[in-house]
C-alpha positions, -999 to 999 in steps of 0.1 A, spaced: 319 230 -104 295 212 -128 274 239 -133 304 257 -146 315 228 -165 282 231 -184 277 263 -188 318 259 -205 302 236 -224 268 252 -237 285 291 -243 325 284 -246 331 251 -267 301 261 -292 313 302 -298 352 293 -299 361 255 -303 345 244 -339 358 217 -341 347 203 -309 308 191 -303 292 206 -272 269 179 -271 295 153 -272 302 162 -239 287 145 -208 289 161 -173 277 136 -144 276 151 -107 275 118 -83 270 131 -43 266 102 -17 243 129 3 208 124 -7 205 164 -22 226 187 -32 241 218 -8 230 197 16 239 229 43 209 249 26 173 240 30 157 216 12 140 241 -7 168 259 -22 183 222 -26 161 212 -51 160 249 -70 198 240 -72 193 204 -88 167 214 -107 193 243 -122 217 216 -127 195 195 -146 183 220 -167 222 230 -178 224 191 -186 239 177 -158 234 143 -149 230 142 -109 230 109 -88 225 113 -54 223 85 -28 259 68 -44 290 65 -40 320 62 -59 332 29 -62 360 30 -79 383 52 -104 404 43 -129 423 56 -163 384 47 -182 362 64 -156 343 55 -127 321 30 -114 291 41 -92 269 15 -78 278 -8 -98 277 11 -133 311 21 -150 308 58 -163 332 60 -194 354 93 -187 392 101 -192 383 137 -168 370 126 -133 371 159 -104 372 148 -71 358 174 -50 364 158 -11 372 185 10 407 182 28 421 170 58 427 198 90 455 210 102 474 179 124 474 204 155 456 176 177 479 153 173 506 179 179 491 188 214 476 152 220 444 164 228 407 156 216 394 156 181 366 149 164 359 122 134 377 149 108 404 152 132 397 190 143 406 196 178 375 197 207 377 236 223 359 246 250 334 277 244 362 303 249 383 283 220 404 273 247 424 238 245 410 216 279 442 210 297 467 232 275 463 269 294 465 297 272 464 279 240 434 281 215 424 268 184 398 284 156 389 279 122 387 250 105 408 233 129 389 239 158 354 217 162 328 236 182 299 232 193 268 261 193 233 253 199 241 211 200 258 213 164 293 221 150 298 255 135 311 247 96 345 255 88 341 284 65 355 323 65 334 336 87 335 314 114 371 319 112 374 359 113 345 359 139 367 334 160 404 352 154 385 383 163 371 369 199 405 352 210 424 384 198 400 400 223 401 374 251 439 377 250 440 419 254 418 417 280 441 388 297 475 410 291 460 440 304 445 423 337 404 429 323 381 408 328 379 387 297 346 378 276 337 343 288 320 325 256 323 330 214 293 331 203 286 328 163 265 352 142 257 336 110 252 358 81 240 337 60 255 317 32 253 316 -8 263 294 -38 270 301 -76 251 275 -96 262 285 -132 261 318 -148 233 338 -136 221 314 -112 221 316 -71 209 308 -41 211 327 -7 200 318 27 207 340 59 181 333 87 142 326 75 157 341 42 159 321 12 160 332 -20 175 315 -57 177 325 -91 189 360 -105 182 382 -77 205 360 -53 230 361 -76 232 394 -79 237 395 -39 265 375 -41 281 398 -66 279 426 -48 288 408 -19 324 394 -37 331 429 -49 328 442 -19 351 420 -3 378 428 -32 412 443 -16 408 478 -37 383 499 -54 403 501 -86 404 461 -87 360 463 -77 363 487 -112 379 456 -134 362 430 -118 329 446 -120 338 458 -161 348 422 -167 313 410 -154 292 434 -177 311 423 -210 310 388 -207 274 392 -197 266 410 -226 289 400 -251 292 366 -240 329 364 -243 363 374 -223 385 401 -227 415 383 -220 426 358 -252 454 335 -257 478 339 -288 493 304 -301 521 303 -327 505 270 -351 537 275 -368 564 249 -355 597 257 -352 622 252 -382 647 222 -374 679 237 -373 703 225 -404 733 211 -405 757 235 -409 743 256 -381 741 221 -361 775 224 -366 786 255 -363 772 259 -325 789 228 -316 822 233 -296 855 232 -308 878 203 -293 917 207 -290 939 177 -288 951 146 -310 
């Protein structure tokens, strides 16, 4: 999200807003983690900030947000002057443990057993983001691909328990790796002992989004779109505002689309 900010600020403001000063605008990123994409290595961590910081965001790492009001923030201490503040928490799960009374974790997802099997609630299981489990000692993150691989096991387990088979007895996650847009032009990519940023993994995560896109003539747009704002540095799409305000209507038409009133 910041890195989008200022790359809105750097292209977008300057080529279509005259009026308004790109460098007027301030962008502040402020993580109590101690880097940034913490889930990534170190490594591809600091190619990130580094990106940041050369777009002209301001990252603090280490704080936390002390307080927020209609003037800005303070953090640690310092009051940022801002009248836009983007709170990027994450959200709460789904409240399914407290519907079954079971478990949960700190977040509140529900504790399954390595089937994604509810303890003491037969033939009820949990995945996704909901569910908290554990593989090799650490919880699996609650992202797309845990999920599919998940609904795809219990879909299976419950077949094989219709049709009287034996059932597979544990999920086990394959991690294919994950990747993060950092501004136009700019990504990083880790999947196993591979880690890559820059260009080239941002080119894998295009092709990786298109492929995922419903149907090949919406992969065409998407892909078209791309190309011209890469090379143009502009939309397609633009917005058409009427500047002129509507006439005030005068009185005799006031008048005349009043209704008429019968009586003394």
């Amino acid at each position: 999200m910041a890195a989008a900010l200022a790359v809105l600020v750097r292209t977008t403001l300057k080529s279509e807003f005259r009026r308004i000063d790109p460098t007027s605008a301030r962008i502040v990123l402020v993580d109590m983690a101690p880097r940034v994409l913490s889930p990534f290595s170190e490594k591809l961590s600091n190619a990130a900030k580094q990106r940041l910081e050369k777009l002209g965001v301001e990252v603090r790492l280490g704080h936390s947000v002390d307080q927020i009001d209609a003037d800005g923030v303070v953090v640690a201490g310092e009051r940022i002057a801002s009248k836009t503040v983007i709170w990027t928490a994450g959200v709460a799960p789904s409240p399914a443990g407290k519907w079954l009374k079971v478990e949960t974790d700190r977040a509140g997802r529900v504790r399954v057993q390595q089937d994604c099997s509810v303890p003491g609630c037969p033939g009820v299981f949990v995945i996704g983001d909901t569910a908290s489990f554990d593989q090799d000692g650490k919880p699996l993150p609650g992202v797309a691909q845990v999920a599919i691989q998940q609904g795809r096991f219990v879909g299976k387990l419950i077949h094989s328990l219709v049709v009287a088979r034996r059932p597979p007895t544990a999920f086990s996650y394959f991690d294919k790796g994950s990747m993060a847009v950092v501004g136009k032009g700019f990504a990083v990519l880790q999947s196993g002992k591979v880690q890559i940023s820059g260009f080239i993994a941002w080119l894998s995560w295009a092709f990786v989004h298109l492929q995922f896109l419903a149907t090949s003539s919406l992969r065409e747009s998407v892909a078209l779109q791309w190309i011209w704002t890469s090379v143009t540095g502009k939309r397609g799409s633009r917005l058409i505002v009427n500047h002129h305000a509507a006439e005030p209507a005068r009185p005799a038409e006031q008048t005349a689309s009043r209704p008429a009133l019968a009586g003394d």
